[in-house]
C-alpha positions in Angstrom: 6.3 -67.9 130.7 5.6 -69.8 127.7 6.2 -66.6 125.7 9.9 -66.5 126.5 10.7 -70.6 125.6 11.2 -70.2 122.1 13.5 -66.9 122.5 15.7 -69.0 124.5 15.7 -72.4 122.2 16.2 -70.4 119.5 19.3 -68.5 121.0 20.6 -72.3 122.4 20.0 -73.6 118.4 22.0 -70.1 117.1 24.9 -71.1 119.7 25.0 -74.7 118.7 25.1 -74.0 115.4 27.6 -71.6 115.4 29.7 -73.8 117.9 29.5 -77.2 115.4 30.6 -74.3 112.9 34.0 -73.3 114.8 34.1 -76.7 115.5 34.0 -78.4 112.2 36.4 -75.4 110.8 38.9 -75.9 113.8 38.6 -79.3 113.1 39.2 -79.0 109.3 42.2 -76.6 110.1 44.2 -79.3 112.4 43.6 -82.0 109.6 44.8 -79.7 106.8 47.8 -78.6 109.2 48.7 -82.4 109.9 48.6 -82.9 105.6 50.2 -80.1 105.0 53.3 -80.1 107.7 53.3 -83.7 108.5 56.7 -83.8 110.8 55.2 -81.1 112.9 57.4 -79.4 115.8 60.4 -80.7 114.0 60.8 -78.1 111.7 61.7 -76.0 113.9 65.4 -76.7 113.6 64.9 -74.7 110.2 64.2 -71.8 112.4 67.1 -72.4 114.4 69.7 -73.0 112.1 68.3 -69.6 110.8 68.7 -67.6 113.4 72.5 -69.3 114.2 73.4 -68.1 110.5 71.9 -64.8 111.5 73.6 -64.0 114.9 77.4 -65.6 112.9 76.5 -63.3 110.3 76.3 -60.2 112.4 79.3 -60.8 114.8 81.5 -61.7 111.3 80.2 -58.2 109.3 77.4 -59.3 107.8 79.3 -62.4 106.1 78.0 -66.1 106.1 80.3 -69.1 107.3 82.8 -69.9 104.8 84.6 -73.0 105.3 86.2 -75.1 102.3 84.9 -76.1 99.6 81.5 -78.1 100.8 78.6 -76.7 102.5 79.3 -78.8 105.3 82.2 -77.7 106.3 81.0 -74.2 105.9 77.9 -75.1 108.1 80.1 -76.9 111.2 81.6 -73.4 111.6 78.4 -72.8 113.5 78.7 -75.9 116.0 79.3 -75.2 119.0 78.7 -71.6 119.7 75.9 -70.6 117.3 74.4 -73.2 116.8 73.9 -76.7 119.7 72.7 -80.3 119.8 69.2 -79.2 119.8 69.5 -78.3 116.2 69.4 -81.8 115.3 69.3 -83.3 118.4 70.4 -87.6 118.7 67.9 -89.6 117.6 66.4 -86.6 115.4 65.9 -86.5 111.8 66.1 -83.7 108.7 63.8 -84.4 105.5 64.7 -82.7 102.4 62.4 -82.6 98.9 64.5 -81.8 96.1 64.7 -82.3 92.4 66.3 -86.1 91.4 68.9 -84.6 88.8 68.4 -87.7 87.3 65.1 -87.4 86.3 64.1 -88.6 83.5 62.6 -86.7 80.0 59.6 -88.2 80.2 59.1 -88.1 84.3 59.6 -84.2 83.6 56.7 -84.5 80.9 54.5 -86.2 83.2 55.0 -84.1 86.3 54.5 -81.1 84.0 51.5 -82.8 82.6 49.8 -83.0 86.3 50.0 -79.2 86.9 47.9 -78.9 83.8 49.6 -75.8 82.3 48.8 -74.1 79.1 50.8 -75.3 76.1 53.1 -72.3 76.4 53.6 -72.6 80.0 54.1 -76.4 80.3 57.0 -76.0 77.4 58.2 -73.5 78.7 58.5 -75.0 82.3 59.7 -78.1 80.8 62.7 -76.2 79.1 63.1 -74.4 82.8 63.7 -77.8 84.3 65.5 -79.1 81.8 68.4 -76.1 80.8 68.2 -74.5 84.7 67.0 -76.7 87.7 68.4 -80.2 86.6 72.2 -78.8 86.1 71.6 -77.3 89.3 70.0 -80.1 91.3 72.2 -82.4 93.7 72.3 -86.2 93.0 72.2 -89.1 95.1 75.3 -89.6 95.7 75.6 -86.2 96.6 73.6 -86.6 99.5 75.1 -89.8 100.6 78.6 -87.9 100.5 76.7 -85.1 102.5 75.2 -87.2 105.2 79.3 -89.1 105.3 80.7 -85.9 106.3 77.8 -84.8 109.0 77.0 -86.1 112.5 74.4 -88.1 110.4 76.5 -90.2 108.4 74.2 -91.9 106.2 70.5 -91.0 105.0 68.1 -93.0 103.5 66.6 -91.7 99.9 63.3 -92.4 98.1 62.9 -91.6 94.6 59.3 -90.0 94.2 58.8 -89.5 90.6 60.8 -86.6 89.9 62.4 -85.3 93.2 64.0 -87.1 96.2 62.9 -87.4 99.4 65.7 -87.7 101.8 66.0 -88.3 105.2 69.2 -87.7 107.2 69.1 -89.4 111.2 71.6 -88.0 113.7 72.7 -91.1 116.0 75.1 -91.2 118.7 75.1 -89.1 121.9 
């Protein structure tokens, strides 16, 4: 009897090992997740505005909403048959990280500095943000004119060294 003890501690020690293993890696994985995608569940309104362009786009030919001349009034083509409340539901909020066209020169030269390029690929990165993203980039004002003309009405920005954070809040019923 005392022959078969250690087989069985050392199969218990194998599965406690391996389980503090999964563990400690599932573990890891949530933490990461929770980094990485901090406002969780709710972006899946990404997913569902996608699919609302999708379904428009196949009962209008393949063609995307066209409204005038802003993407807003392009996008409220989609309310209320392709798209509902539960896109942004009340009380719900949309983040969007995008480039500050204002950024400066030298806030350019320093983000470029922290992804520690080669000489030829951090010039050549800074000319790509200077001559191609920045003209393209909205401003603040452009989102405050954005959030004015959606159910969200205003937004609050953060300037976070060379993009904008910006967080639109539906209110209202």
């Amino acid at each position: 009897m005392n022959a078969t003890m250690p087989k069985i501690t050392k199969h218990w020690r194998i599965i406690l090992v391996l389980s503090t293993i999964v563990a400690t890696m599932g573990g890891g994985w949530w933490a990461y997740h929770c980094w990485r995608y901090p406002y969780g569940w709710s972006h899946s309104c990404d997913k569902q505005l996608m699919f609302a362009l999708l379904q428009y786009a196949e009962e209008h030919g393949g063609a995307y909403p066209a409204g005038d001349a802003t993407p807003e009034a392009s996008l409220s083509l989609l309310y209320p048959k392709y798209a509902n409340e539960w896109v942004l539901k009340p009380g719900g909020r949309a983040v969007i990280h995008d480039l500050d066209r204002m950024a400066s020169p030298e806030a350019i030269k320093a983000a470029v500095r922290e992804m520690h390029l080669g000489w030829f690929n951090a010039m050549l990165t800074r000319w790509i943000f200077k001559y191609g993203l920045l003209k393209r980039a909205y401003s603040q004002e452009d989102f405050r004119r954005m959030a004015a003309e959606s159910t969200a009405g205003t937004c609050e920005i953060t300037v976070e060294n060379i993009s904008l954070m910006v967080t639109f809040r539906r209110v209202g019923a």
